[in-house]
C-alpha positions in Angstrom: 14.0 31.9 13.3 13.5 35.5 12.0 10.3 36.4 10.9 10.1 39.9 8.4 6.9 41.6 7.5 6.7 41.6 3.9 6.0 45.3 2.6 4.3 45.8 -0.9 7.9 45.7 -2.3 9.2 42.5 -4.3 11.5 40.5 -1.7 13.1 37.5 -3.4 14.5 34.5 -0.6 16.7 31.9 -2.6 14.5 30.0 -5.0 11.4 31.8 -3.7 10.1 34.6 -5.0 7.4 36.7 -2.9 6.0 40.0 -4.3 2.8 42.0 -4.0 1.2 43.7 -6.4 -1.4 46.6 -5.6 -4.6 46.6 -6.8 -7.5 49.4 -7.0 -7.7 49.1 -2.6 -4.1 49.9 -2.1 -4.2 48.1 0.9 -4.3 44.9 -0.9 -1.7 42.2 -1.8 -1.1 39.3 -3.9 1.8 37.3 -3.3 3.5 35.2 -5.7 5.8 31.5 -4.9 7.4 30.1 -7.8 9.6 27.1 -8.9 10.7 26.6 -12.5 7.8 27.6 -14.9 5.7 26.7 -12.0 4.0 30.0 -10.0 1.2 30.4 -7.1 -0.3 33.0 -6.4 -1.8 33.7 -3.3 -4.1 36.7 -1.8 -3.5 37.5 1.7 -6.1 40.3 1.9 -9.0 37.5 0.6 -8.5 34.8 3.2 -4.9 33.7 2.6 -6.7 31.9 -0.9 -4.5 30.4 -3.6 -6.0 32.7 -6.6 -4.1 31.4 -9.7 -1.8 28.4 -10.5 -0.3 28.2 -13.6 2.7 26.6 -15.7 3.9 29.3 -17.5 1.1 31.6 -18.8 -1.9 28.4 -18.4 -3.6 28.5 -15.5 -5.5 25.6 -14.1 -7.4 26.9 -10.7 -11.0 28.4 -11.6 -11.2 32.2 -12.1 -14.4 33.0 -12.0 -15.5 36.3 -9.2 -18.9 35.1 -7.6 -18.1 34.1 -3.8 -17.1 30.6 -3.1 -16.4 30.0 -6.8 -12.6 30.4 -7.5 -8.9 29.5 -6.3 -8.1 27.1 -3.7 -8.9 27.7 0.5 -8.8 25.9 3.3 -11.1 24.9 5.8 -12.1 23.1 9.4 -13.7 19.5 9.0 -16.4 18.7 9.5 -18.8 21.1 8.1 -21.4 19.7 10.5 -19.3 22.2 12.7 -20.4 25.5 11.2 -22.5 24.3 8.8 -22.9 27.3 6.4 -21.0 30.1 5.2 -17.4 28.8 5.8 -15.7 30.3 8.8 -15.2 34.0 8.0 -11.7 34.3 9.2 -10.4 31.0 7.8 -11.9 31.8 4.3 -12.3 35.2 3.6 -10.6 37.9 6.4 -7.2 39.2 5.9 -4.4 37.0 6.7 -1.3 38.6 7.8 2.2 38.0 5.7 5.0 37.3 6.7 8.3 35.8 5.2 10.6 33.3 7.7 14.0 31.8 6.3 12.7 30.4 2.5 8.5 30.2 3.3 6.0 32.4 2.8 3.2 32.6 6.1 0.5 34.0 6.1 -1.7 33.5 9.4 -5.1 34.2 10.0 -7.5 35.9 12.1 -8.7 34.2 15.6 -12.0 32.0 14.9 -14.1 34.4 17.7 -16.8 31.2 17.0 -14.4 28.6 17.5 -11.1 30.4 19.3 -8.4 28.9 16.7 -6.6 30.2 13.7 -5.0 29.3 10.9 -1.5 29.2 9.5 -0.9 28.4 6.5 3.4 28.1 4.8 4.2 28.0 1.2 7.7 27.0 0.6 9.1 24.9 -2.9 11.0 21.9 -3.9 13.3 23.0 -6.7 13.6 19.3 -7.9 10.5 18.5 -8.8 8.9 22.2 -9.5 6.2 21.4 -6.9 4.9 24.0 -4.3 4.4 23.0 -0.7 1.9 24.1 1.4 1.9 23.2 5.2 -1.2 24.1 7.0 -1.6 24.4 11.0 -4.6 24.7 12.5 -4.0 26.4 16.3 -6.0 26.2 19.2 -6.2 29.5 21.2 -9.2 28.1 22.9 -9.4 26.8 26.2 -11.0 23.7 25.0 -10.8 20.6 23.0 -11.2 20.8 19.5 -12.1 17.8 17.2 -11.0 19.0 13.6 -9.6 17.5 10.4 -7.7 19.4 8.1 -9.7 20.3 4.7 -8.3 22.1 1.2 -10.8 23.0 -1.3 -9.4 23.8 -4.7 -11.7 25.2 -7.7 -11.0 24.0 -11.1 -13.1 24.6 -14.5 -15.4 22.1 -15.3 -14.2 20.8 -18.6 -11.7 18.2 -17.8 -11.4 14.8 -16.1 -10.7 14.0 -12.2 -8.9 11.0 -11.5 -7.6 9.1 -8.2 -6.8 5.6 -6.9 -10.2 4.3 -5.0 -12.7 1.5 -5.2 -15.8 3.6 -5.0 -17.3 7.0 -4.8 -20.4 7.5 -2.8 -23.3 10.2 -2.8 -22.5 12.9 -0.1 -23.8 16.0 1.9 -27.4 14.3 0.9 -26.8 15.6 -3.0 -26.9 13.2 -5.9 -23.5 11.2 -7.0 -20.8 12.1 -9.7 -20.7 9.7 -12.7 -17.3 7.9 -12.1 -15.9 4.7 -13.7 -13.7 2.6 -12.2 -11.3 1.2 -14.3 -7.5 1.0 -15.4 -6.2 1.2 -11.9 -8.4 4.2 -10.7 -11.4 5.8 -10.0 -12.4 8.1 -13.3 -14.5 11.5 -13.5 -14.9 12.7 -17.2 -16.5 16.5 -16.3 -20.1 16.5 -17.2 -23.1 19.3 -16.7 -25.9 18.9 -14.4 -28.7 21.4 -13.1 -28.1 19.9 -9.4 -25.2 20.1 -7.1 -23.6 16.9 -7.0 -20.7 15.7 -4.8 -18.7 12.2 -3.4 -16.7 10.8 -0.3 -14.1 8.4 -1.4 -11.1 6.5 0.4 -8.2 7.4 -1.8 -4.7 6.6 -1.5 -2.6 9.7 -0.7 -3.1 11.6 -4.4 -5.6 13.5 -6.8 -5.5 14.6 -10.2 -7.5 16.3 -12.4 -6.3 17.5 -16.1 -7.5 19.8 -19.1 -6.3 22.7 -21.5 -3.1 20.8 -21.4 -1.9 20.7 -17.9 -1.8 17.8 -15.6 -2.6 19.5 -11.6 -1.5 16.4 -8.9 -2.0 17.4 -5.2 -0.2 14.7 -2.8 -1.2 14.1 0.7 -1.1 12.0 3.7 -2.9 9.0 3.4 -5.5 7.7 5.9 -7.4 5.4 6.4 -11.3 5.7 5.9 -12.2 5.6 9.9 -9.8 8.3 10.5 -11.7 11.2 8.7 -14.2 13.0 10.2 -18.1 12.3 10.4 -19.7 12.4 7.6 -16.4 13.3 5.5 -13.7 11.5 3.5 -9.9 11.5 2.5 -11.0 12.6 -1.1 -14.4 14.9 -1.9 -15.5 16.3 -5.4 -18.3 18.5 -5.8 -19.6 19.8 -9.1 -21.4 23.0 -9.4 -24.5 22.9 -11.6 -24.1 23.8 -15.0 -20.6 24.3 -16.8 -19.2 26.3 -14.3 -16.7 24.5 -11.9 -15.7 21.8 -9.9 -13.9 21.4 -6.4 -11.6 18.9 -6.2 -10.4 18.1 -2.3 -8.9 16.4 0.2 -9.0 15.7 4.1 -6.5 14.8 6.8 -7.4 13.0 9.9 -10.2 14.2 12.4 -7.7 15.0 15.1 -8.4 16.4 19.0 -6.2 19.7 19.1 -6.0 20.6 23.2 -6.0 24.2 24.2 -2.7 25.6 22.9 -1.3 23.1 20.7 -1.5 22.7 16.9 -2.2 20.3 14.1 -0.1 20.8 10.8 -0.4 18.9 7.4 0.7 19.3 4.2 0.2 19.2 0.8 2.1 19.0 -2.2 1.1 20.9 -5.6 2.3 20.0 -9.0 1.6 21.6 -12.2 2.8 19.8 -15.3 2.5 19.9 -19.1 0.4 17.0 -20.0 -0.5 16.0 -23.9 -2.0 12.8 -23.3 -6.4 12.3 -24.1 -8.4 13.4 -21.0 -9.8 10.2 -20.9 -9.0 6.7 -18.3 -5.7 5.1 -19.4 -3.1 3.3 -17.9 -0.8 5.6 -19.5 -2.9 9.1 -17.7 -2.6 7.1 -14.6 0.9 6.4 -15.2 2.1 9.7 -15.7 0.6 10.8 -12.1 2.3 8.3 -10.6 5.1 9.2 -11.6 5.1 13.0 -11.3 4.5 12.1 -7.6 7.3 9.3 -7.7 4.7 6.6 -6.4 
C-alpha cells in the first residue's frame, strides 16, 4: 500500500476528507475525517487526541483546556502499569500523519518506558455516517507485554450515560456513580459531586451517552468480564468533581503482545440527532440499538 505524508495542505481521498489547519505554532496540525454531517477532528501534534466531534455545528466531546480534561485519547491498560501521568507518548507527544489508500494514520512516538507505540487509523462508513477508529498497539520491545486496549473520551457533564449491564461497581478505590438499572440497561443521569467518582461494568459491546440534542454511541468488541485486565473492565465512567466533565470508556481484552507483533481493535463512533428526554426509556434504549443495528 502507499503511504503519503500529509503536508499542511487540504488532501481530500474519496469520502474522506483530511486537512490541517495552522494554528499560532505553525508547526501544528489538526486533521479533520468526515462522513455526512458527521466530522472528527483529530490533533496530531497533541498526542494523536480526537479534539472535537460534532454533527453539523454541535459538538458533543468536552472542550475544556486544563490537561487531561478534553477530547478523546487512548491508552495502555492497566493503569497499574504506569500508574500516573498517562504514558507521555501515547497521550500527549506528536504523532506523525500519514494518509494510506482512504485512512488517516497517525503513529506515535516509541514508549522509551515500555518500548511499544501506538497506531492509531481513522477511516468512515458512508452508510451509516459513523467514523472508524482502529487502534494497534506495537511491541518494539524485546519482551512480553500484557496490555488491553483502552479509549477515554471526555464529554460535558450535563447529560445521561447509558449501556446494557447488570451492575456498576466502585473503582480505582473512589466512590460509585449513582446508576439505575432499569428498562433494559444500566442508567447514569449526570449529577455534581465534590469527589472523583468512577465504575467497572461488564457491558455488552456498546456505550451511549446523550445531551444538547445529540445521541454519541461508540461500538466495540464485546468481552467477557475475565478477559479485561486487573483491576479494569469492558466499560469505565469517571466523573470529575463538580460540573465539569465526565469520561465515558471502554476496554478490549488484556492481551500478551510478543516482541514485534501487534494487537489492533476497533471502535466505531456515531454521532446522531436525538430529540428524545435524557432520561431511562425503552424508547432511548431503542434508538441506540438501532443506530448500532443491534
Amino acid at each position: 500500500m502507499k503511504r503519503i505524508l500529509l503536508s499542511l495542505a487540504a488532501i481530500s481521498l474519496g469520502s474522506i476528507m483530511l486537512s490541517a489547519q495552522t494554528f499560532s505554532n505553525p508547526e501544528e496540525g489538526r486533521y479533520t475525517v468526515s462522513t455526512g454531517d458527521v466530522t472528527m477532528t483529530i490533533d496530531a501534534a497533541r498526542g494523536g487526541k480526537i479534539v472535537s466531534f460534532r454533527y453539523q455545528d454541535k459538538e458533543v466531546l468536552s472542550q475544556t483546556r486544563f490537561p487531561n480534561s478534553f477530547g478523546s485519547t487512548f491508552w495502555t491498560s492497566p493503569q497499574s502499569d504506569w500508574n500516573w501521568p498517562p504514558v507521555p507518548e501515547y497521550d500527549r507527544l506528536p504523532y506523525t500523519a500519514e494518509a494510506e489508500d482512504e485512512s488517516l494514520i497517525l503513529t506515535s512516538q516509541k514508549s522509551e518506558r515500555f518500548g511499544m507505540r501506538i497506531r492509531k487509523e481513522f477511516s468512515t462508513d458512508p452508510k451509516s455516517n459513523a467514523i472508524i477508529i482502529r487502534y494497534t498497539i506495537i511491541n518494539e520491545s524485546d519482551k512480553e507485554r500484557q496490555v488491553a486496549p483502552w479509549e477515554i473520551s471526555r464529554v460535558p457533564n450535563g447529560g445521561i450515560v447509558f449501556f446494557q449491564a447488570k451492575e456498576a461497581v466502585p473503582a480505582n478505590n473512589m466512590k460509585g456513580l449513582p446508576f439505575t438499572f432499569e428498562k433494559g440497561a444500566a442508567w447514569y443521569v449526570m449529577d455534581q459531586a465534590k469527589e472523583n467518582r468512577k465504575i467497572n461494568a461488564d457491558g455488552n459491546g456498546w456505550l451511549a451517552f446523550c445531551d444538547n440534542g445529540l445521541m454519541f454511541i461508540k461500538k466495540f468488541e464485546d468481552i467477557k468480564a475475565t478477559d479485561a485486565a486487573p483491576a479494569e473492565a469492558e466499560i469505565q465512567i469517571y466523573a470529575n468533581p463538580g460540573k465539569t466533565f465526565v469520561e465515558i470508556e471502554e476496554q478490549g481484552a488484556y492481551t500478551t503482545i510478543a516482541p514485534g507483533e501487534e494487537l489492533s481493535w476497533t471502535v466505531r463512533w456515531y454521532l446522531v440527532p436525538n430529540d428524545l428526554p435524557e432520561e431511562p426509556s425503552k424508547v432511548l434504549l431503542k434508538k441506540a440499538l438501532k443506530t448500532i443495528k443491534l
